[in-house]
LOTI-988641 format. One record per residue (C-alpha): x, y, z. Coordinates in pm, whole numbers, plus 50000, padded with zeros to 5 digits. Each point is the difference from the previous one (the first is absolute). Layout:
% residues N
XYZ
...
This chain:
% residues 563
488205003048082
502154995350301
499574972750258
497955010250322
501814980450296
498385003950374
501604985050307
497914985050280
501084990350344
497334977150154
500354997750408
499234964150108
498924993350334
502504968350007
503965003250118
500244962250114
498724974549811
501864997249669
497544977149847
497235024049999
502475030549894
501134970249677
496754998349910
498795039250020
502705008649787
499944972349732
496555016849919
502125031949889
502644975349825
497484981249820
498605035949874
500985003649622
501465034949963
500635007650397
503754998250131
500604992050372
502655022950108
500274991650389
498944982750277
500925009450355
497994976450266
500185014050408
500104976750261
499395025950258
497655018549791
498364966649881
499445022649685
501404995649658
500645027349736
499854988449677
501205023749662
498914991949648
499685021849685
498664998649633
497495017449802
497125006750177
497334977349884
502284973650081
500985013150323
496544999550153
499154968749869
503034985850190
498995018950344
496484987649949
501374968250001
502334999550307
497225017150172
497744970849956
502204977750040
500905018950356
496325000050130
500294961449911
503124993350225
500365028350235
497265001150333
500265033350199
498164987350264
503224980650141
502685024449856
502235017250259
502475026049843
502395032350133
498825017149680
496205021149978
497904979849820
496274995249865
499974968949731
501074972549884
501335022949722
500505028250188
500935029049737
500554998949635
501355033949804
500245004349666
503395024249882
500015014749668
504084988049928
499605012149581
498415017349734
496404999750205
498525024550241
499025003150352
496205004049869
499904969149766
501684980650326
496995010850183
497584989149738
502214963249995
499965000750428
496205007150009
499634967349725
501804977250227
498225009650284
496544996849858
501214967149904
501284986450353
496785012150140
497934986449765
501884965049934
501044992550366
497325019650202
502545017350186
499895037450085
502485021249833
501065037050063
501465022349739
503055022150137
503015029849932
498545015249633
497104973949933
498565005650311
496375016049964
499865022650325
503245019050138
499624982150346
500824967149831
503045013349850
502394985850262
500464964550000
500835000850435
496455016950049
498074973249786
501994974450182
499055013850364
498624972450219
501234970649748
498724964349985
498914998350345
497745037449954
499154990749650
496424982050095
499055033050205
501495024549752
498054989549749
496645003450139
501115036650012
498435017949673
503105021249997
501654970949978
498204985849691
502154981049723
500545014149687
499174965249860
497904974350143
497704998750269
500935009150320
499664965150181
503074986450125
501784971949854
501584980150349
502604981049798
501325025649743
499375034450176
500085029549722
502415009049739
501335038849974
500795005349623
501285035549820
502275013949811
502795022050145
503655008049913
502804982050033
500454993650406
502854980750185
499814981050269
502565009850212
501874987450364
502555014950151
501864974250238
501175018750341
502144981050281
496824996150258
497634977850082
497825023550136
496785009249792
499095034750199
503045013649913
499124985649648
497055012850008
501485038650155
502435002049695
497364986449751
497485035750167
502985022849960
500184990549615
496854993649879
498425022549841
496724996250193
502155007750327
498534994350340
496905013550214
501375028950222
499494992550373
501215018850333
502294987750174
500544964749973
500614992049626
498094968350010
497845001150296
499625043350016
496225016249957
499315003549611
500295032349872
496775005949799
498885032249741
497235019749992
497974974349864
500974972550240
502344983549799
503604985950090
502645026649911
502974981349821
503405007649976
501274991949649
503004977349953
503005011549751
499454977549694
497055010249770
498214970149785
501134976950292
497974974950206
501814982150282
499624975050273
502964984450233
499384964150026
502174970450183
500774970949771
500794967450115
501344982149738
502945024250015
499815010650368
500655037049914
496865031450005
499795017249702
498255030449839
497864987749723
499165029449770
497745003849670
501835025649792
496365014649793
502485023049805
503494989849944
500185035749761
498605019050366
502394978350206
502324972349845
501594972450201
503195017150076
498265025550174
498054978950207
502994976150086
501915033950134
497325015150167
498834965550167
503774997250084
500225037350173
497094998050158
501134963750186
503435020250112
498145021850189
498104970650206
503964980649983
498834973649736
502144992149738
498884988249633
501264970949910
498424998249652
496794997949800
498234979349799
497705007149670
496584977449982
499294987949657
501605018049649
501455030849937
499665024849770
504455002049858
500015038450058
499244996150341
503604985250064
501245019249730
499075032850194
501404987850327
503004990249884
500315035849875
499385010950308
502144980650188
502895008549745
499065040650026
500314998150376
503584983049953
500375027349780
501204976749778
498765001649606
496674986149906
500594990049626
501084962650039
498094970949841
497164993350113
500864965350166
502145018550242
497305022750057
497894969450125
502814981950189
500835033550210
495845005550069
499804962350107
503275006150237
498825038650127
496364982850083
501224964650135
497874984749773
501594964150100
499795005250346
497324973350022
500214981249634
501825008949750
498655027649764
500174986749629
499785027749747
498984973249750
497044991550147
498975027350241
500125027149685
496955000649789
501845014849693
502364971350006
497154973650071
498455013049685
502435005849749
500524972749731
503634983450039
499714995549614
499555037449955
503305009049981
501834967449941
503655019649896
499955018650305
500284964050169
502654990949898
503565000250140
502205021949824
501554965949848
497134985049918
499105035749810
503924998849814
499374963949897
496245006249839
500915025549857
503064979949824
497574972049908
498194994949658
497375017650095
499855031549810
498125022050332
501095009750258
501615022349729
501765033049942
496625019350157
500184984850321
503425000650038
499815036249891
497665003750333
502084978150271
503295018849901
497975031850053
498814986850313
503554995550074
500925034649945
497505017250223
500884972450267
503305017750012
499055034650027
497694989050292
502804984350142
502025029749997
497185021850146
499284972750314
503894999250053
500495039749983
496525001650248
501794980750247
503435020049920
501275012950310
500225037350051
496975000649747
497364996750239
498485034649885
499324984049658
498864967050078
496645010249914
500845016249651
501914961849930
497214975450162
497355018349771
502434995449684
500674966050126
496184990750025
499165015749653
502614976749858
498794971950148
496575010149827
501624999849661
501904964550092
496744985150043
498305018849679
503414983149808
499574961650137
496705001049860
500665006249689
502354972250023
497214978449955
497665025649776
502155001449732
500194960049997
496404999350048
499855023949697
501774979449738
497964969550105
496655019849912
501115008349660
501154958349962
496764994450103
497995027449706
502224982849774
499214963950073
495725006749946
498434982849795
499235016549604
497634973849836
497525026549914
499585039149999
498465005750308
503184983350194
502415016849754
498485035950121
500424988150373
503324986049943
501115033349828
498485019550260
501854981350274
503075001349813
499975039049988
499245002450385
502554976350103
502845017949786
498695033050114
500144988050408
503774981749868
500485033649945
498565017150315
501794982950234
503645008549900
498945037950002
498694991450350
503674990350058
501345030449838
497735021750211
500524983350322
503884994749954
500565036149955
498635013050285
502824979850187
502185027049901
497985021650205
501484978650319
503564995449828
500825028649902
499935019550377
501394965350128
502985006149855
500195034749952
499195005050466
500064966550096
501994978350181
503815003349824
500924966450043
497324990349808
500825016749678
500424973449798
497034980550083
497805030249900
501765001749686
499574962249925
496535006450086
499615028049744
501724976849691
497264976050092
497745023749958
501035010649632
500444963349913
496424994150115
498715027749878
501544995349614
498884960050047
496675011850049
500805025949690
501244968349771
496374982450025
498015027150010
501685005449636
499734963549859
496384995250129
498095027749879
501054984549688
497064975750004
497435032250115
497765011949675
498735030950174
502685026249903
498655023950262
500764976750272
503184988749830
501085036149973
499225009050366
502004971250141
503255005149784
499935043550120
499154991250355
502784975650017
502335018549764
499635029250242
500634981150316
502904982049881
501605037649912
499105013650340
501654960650163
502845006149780
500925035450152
499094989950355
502314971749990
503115020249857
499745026650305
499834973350228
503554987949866
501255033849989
499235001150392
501074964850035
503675005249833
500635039050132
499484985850395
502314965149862
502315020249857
500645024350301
């Protein structure tokens, strides 16, 4: 079964005192199974955002814990802050991040809450998709009034907690707690000091808008409806909530944004549109920052956005995709953006996942030179294919930014991004195909004392020689469709990279006929003949079809050398 993993981002009504941050967050460190991902304390703010992730039992046994432990340190009745608040916790989502649902989030956000109430007699509110009635969707509207309204709110029956009784707790206020997709928290720095025009760019964009009045923007009679309501006029950006505040600690007004739908309206989109609408008013943005993680395809995207409106080819690696997001945004305007700690996907991955991908191309030569009998012919078979497609994507990024070719730049940055896709596919079977001969060392070395571990051992035995065999036809597969990038590279692409695409195409049929070699020698040790005799025609087959593909690249190659 596959590994549930749910992110939560606890808000902490504490920005100052490190102490009392320390010790709210060693609750989620000292949490078997949870993995602290970020902290990002506010001076200003006197608010701290704290992102952890892990399987979801463990998860909200860690956020019960730093809850507590917040009520403990944390006293609302002396806490002065720029952002809303109502608790000593203030909100606590729960984000389905893998192989789990919004619903079972809800059932694991209504659990903690329960809890909190129950445990630490503090009021809690269930928001975004666990909340129980649609007015108490929106996180800004349970929030009205905060700490200091809290007492008087909740002697309103509307106002009723979803947990616990409605008597307010002085020291530790109430706790908002949901499940929601993934939101950023999101400032855009502009070269003012001045919060109302903060506050006019944050109305123009926000999706909420501003009331309509006559006249006088501000001061004007309110337009009302037929039912005595405030007419609004909407702001550009759907999914977007926005305030313009003035922070002190860096002596500049910003417009702090939640982005509820990055799919409805991504980062880039807000930066630009924050950044248009401050022209207008003649306030320059001077760059932004991003609260807490981030989600990698959220840079990813804006880089390829950035790069599109350079009109400049998409399909580089995805680390340059990253650096030119963090330099569009001005992500280090304030601190420096680290991608290593600010991106969840890197946060979580194992470093030991992957190990040969870590290494230097050296330190790759010389283990490969050593006694050790892996990394063998398989992976090698892989990296030299990786190698290959490299080239080709190299050829389509160079011919994208050809000049005179700005007509097809489009038709090369999409070749160039597919071969990027099959790069990546390649490098991990660098390690797969290690990982592979390993398993069927390890079926081997089982213990055979008796007949019920001489069945398993057989069994495992079979299976590992059978995956042995899997993975080099996963290299087969994936190394031919480089020829689908190859081939056009050097057929239309840039001429002075001939060569290099034909390079790319003999790596190709050298990876491909690796791959080919162990397929061969491993089914071997298979007993099945059906499986046996599937693997040897698939790979028979694509070998023939890597064969001719490679000889009609040469024929290209030589006609345009030999001209």
């Amino acid at each position: 079964m596959l590994t549930q993993l749910i992110e939560c981002v606890p808000n902490f009504s504490e920005g100052r005192d490190e102490a009392v941050i320390n010790e709210i967050v060693q609750e989620i460190k000292n949490t078997p199974g949870a993995r602290l991902l970020n902290v990002d304390p506010g001076k200003a703010t006197n608010r701290t955002v704290v992102t952890f992730a892990g399987s979801p039992e463990d998860v909200i046994e860690a956020a019960f814990k730093a809850i507590k432990k917040a009520a403990e340190l944390i006293d609302m009745r002396t806490h002065k802050g720029e952002h809303p608040r109502m608790g000593a916790t203030d909100v606590c989502p729960l984000i389905p991040l893998a192989n789990i649902t919004m619903e079972e989030c809800i059932v694991f956000a209504k659990k903690l809450a329960k809890r909190v109430s129950d445990e630490l007699d503090i009021p809690t509110y269930l928001y975004e998709y666990a909340a129980r009635q649609e007015y108490r969707n929106n996180l800004s509207v349970i929030r009205e009034g905060e700490y200091e309204g809290l007492e008087k709110k909740l002697k309103d029956p509307k106002w009723a907690p979803d947990y616990g009784k409605p008597v307010f707790n002085p020291k530790s206020g109430a706790t908002v707690i949901g499940a929601r997709d993934y939101l950023i928290a999101y400032n855009v720095n502009l070269n003012t000091t001045s919060t109302r025009i903060a506050n006019a760019i944050a109305f123009d964009v926000r999706e909420q808008g501003r009331v309509k009045r006559i006249g006088h923007p501000v001061l004007g009679e309110l337009v009302l409806d037929e039912i005595g309501e405030p007419v609004r006029i909407p702001g550009t950006l759907k999914s977007v909530k926005a305030i313009g505040w003035y922070i002190e600690e860096y002596g500049i007004a910003q417009i702090s944004m939640n982005l509820t739908n990055i799919n409805v309206t991504p980062v880039h989109i807000a930066f630009d549109e924050v950044m248009a609408k401050g022209m207008e008013r003649g306030i320059r943005v001077t760059g932004s920052e991003i609260v807490g993680m981030v989600p990698k395809s959220v840079l990813i995207d804006a880089g390829k956005y950035f790069l599109h409106k350079q009109k400049r080819s998409v399909g580089v690696p995805e680390q340059e995709l990253i650096r030119i997001a963090i330099l569009s945004l001005g992500l280090n305007d304030i601190s420096p953006f680290k991608p290593e700690q600010r991106i969840i996907e890197y946060m979580l991955q194992d470093s030991n996942h992957n190990p040969l991908n870590n290494l230097t191309i050296r330190e790759f030569a010389n283990l490969t030179s050593s006694e050790s009998p892996a990394p063998g012919g398989g992976s090698i078979a892989a990296y030299v294919g990786a190698l290959g497609i490299s080239l080709g994507t190299m050829v389509a990024n160079l011919s994208a930014s050809r000049r005179g070719w700005e007509d097809k730049t489009e038709y090369f940055s999409d070749m160039a991004c597919k071969g990027q896709i099959i790069k990546e596919e390649l490098l991990n079977l660098v390690d797969e195909d290690t990982r592979a001969f390993n398993k069927v060392m390890d079926a081997f070395a089982l213990p055979k004392t008796n007949e019920a571990e001489i069945a398993i051992r057989k069994q495992a035995i079979e299976d590992a020689n059978i995956y042995a065999s899997e993975v080099p036809l996963k290299v087969m597969e994936t190394a031919f469709k480089a020829f689908e990038i190859i081939k056009p590279m050097c057929e239309n692409g840039n001429p002075n990279s001939i060569t290099d695409g034909g390079v790319g195409a003999l790596c190709t049929r050298t990876a491909m006929e690796g791959a080919y070699w162990n397929i061969k020698t491993n089914v071997n040790g298979i007993k099945n003949e059906d499986i046996k005799k599937s693997l040897l025609q698939k790979s028979t087959s694509l070998m023939k079809q890597g064969i001719k593909c490679e000889s009609e690249i040469k024929v290209i190659v030589n006609s345009k050398l030999d001209k």
